[in-house]
N, C-alpha and C positions, 0 to 999 in steps of 0.2 A: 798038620798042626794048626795052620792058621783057621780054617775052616771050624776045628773043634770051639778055638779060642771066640771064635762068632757064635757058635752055636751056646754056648756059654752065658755070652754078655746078652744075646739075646732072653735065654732063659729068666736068667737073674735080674733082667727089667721086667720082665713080667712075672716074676714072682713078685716084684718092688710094688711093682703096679695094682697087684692085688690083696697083701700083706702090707703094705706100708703102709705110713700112719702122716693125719695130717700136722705141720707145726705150725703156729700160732708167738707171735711176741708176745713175751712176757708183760712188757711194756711197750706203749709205743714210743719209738725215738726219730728223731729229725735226724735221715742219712745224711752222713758226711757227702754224698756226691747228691744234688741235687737231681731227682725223678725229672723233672721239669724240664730240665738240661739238655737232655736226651730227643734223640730223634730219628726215626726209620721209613727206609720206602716201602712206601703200597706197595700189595701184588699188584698193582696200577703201573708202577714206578714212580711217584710223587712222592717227596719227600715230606712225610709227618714231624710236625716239632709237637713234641709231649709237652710245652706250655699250653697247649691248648685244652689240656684234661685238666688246668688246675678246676676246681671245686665240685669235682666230682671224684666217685671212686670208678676203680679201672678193675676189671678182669683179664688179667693174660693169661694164654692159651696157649701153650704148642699142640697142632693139630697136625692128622695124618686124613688121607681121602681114604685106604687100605686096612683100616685097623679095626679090631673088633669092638673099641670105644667109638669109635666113627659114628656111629647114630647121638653122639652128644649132641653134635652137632644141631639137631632139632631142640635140646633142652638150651642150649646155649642162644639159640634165636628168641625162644619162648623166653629167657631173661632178659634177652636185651630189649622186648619190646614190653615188657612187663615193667621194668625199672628204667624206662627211657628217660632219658632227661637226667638221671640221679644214677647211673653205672654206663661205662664205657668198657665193651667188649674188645678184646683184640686178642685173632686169631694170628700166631706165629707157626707157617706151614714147616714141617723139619723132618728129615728123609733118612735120621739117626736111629729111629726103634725098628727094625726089622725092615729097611728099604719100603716101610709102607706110605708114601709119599715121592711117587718118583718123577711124576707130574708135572711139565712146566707148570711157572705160575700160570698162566691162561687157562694148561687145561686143569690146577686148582680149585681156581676162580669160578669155572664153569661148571666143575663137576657139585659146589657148596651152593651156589645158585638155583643147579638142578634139581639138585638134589634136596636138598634142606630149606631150601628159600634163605640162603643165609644175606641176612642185612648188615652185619655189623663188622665193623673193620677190620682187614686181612692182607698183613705186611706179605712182606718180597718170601721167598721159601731161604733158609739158611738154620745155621749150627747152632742147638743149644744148650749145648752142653760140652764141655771137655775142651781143650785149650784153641780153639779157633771157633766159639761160642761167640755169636752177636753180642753187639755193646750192650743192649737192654738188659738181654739176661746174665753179661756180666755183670749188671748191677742188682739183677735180679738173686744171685748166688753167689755174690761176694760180700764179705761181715763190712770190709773197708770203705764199700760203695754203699749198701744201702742199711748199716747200723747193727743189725743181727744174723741176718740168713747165709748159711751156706748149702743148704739145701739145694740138688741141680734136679729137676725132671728126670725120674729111672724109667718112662715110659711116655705114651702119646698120651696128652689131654691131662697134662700136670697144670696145676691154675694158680696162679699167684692174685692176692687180692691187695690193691694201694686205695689207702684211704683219700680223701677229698682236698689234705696238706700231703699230698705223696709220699706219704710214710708207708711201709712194706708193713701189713697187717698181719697177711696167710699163707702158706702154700697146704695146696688139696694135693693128694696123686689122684693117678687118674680113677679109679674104683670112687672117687667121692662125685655123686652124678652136681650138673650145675645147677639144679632146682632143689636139692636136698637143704633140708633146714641148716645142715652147717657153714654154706653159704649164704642161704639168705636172710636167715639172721646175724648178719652180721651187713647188711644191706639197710 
């Protein structure tokens, strides 16, 4: 039973992931829990403080090494070096859609490097989504923390997009690629 119960949630993120749709605030609003606030370790293990992205906008990412979105990862370098200075990428590794990420962070690190030439920043590997989900993306998928969204990632390479005053703009699922006009018009 428990096997079917996986095979299931598996399925149904990837239906999400291909069939789902992006949301966008209606308005932008100043979260109640300040973006700023926040703070995570590299895959490094160095503690990031997110005051550091004020005035610019930020791209989060949950990524997987194992997934058939995995080649984002080349469009997501190509943005980060295309809007350098003006977008701040950040990759969140997570081991939740189909164990495709099983990887210490090293061999992450190594494998996005190798592979991708990935240059732009890439926290510790953790949960995110479902009740032992990282701080960020509690803020990321709670209305109380960050104004509107409850929105959680149903697959790998769900992208939430914060504007330059750390207000919660977008969430993409993963089918929306990271160079498509619906990102970066709004870049």
């Amino acid at each position: 039973m428990k096997a079917k119960n996986i095979m299931f949630k598996i399925i149904y993120g990837i239906f999400l992931s291909i069939f789902g749709s992006s949301v966008t605030a209606q308005e932008l609003v100043t979260p109640p829990v300040d973006f700023y606030s926040l703070s995570f370790k590299t895959i490094d293990g160095e503690v990031f403080k997110f005051s550091q992205l004020k005035g610019k906008k930020v791209l989060i990412v949950n990524t997987a090494s194992k997934c058939g979105y995995t080649p984002q990862f080349k469009e997501l370098e190509q943005l980060n070096k295309e809007y350098a200075g003006k977008l701040v990428i950040i990759g969140f590794p997570s081991n939740e859609f189909g164990a495709q990420d099983p990887g210490s962070n090293q061999e992450i690190l190594d494998f996005c490097q190798t592979n991708y030439g990935v240059t732009f920043l890439m926290m510790e590997k953790s949960d995110v989504k479902g009740p032992d989900k990282n701080r960020v993306y509690s803020w990321l998928t709670t209305k109380n923390k960050n104004g509107w969204n409850t929105t959680e990632p149903s697959w790998n390479f769900g992208k939430y997009l914060i504007d330059e005053k750390g207000r919660l703009v977008s969430f993409f699922p993963s089918k929306v690629k990271p160079m498509s006009k619906e990102i970066t018009s709004l870049l």
